[in-house]
C-alpha positions as a Markdown table, in Angstrom:
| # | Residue | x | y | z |
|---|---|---|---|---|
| 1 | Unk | 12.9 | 45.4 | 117.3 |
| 2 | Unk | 12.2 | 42.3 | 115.9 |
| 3 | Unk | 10.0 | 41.3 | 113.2 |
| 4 | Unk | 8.2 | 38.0 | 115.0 |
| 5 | Unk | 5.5 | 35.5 | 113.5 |
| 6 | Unk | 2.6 | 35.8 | 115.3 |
| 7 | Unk | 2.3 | 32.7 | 118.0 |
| 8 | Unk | -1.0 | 30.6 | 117.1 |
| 9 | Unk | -2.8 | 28.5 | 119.5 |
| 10 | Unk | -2.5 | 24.6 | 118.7 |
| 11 | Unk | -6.0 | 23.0 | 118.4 |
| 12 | Unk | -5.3 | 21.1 | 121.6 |
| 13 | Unk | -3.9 | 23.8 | 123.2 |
| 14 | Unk | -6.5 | 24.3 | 126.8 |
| 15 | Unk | -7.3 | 28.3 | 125.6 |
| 16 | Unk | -8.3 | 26.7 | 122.0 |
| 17 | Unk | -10.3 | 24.3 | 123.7 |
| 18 | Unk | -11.7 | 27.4 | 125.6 |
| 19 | Unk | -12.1 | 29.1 | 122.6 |
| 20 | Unk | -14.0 | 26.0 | 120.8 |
| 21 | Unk | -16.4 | 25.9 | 123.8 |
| 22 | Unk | -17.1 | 29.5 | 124.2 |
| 23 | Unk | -18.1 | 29.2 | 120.2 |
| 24 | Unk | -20.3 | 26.0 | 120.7 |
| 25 | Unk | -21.7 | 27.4 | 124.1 |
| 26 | Unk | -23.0 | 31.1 | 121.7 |
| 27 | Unk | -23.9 | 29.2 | 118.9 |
| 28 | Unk | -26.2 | 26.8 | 120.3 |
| 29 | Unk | -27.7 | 28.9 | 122.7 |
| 30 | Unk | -31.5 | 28.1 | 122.0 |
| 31 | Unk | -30.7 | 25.6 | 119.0 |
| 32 | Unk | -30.9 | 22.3 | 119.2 |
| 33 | Unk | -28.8 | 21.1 | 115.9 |
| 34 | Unk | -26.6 | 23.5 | 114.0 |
| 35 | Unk | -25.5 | 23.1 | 110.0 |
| 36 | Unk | -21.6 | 22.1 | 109.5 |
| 37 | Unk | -21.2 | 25.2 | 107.3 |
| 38 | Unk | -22.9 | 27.4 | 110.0 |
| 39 | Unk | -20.1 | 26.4 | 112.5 |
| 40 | Unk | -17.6 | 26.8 | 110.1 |
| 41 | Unk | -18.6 | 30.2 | 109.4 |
| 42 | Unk | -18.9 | 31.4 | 113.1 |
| 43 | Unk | -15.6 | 30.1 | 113.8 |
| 44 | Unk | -14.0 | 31.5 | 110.9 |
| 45 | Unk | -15.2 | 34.7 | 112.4 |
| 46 | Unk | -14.3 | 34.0 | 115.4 |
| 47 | Unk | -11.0 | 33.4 | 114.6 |
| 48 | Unk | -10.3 | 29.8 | 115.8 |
| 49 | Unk | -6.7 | 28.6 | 115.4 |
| 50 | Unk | -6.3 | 26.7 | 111.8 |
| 51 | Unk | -6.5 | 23.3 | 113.0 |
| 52 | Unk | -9.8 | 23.5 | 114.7 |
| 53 | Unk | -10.9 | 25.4 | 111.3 |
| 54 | Unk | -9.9 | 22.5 | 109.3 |
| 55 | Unk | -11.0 | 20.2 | 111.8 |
| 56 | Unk | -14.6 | 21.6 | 111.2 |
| 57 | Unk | -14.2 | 22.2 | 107.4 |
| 58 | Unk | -14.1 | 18.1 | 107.2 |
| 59 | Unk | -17.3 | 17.4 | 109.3 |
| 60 | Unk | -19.3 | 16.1 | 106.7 |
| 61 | Unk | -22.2 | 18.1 | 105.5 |
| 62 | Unk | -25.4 | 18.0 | 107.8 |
| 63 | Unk | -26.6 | 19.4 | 111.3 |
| 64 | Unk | -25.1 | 18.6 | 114.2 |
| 65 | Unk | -26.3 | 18.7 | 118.1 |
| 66 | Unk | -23.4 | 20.7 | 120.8 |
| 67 | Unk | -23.0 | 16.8 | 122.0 |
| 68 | Unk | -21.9 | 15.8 | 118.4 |
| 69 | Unk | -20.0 | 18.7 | 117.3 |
| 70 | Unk | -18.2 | 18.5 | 120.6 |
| 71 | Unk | -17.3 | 15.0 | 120.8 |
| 72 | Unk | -16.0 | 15.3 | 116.8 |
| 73 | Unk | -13.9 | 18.7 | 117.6 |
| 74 | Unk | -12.3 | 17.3 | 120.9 |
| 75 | Unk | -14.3 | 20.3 | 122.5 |
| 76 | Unk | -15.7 | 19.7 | 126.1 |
| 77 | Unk | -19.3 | 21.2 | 126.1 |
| 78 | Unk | -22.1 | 18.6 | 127.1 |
């Protein structure tokens, strides 16, 4: 048995993409704009790979509509 790393999805990896969507899809069901930290919080908990997490952590501060946050995370949700 061997004591492997566990394999981590690159940001621009299609299933992190997938993941990014799902998370933008849930967390602006019925909201128009969402806060930076708010995103960053849901997809700390949603365990996004690192690179998306950082990604987010340097959105600047302020609300963002799924068209923004999309278009600044590489993220396909329109």
């Amino acid at each position: 048995m061997t004591d492997n790393p566990p394999v981590t999805e690159a940001a621009g990896t299609e299933s992190a993409v997938r993941r990014l969507d799902d998370l933008l899809e849930d967390l602006y069901r019925g909201q128009e704009r969402i806060s930076q930290s708010d995103i960053y919080r849901r997809a700390v908990a949603a365990e996004l790979p690192a690179e998306l997490l950082t990604r987010i952590a340097a959105l600047p501060q302020g609300e963002y509509s799924v068209d923004e946050a999309a278009d600044l995370l590489g993220g396909s949700v329109t």
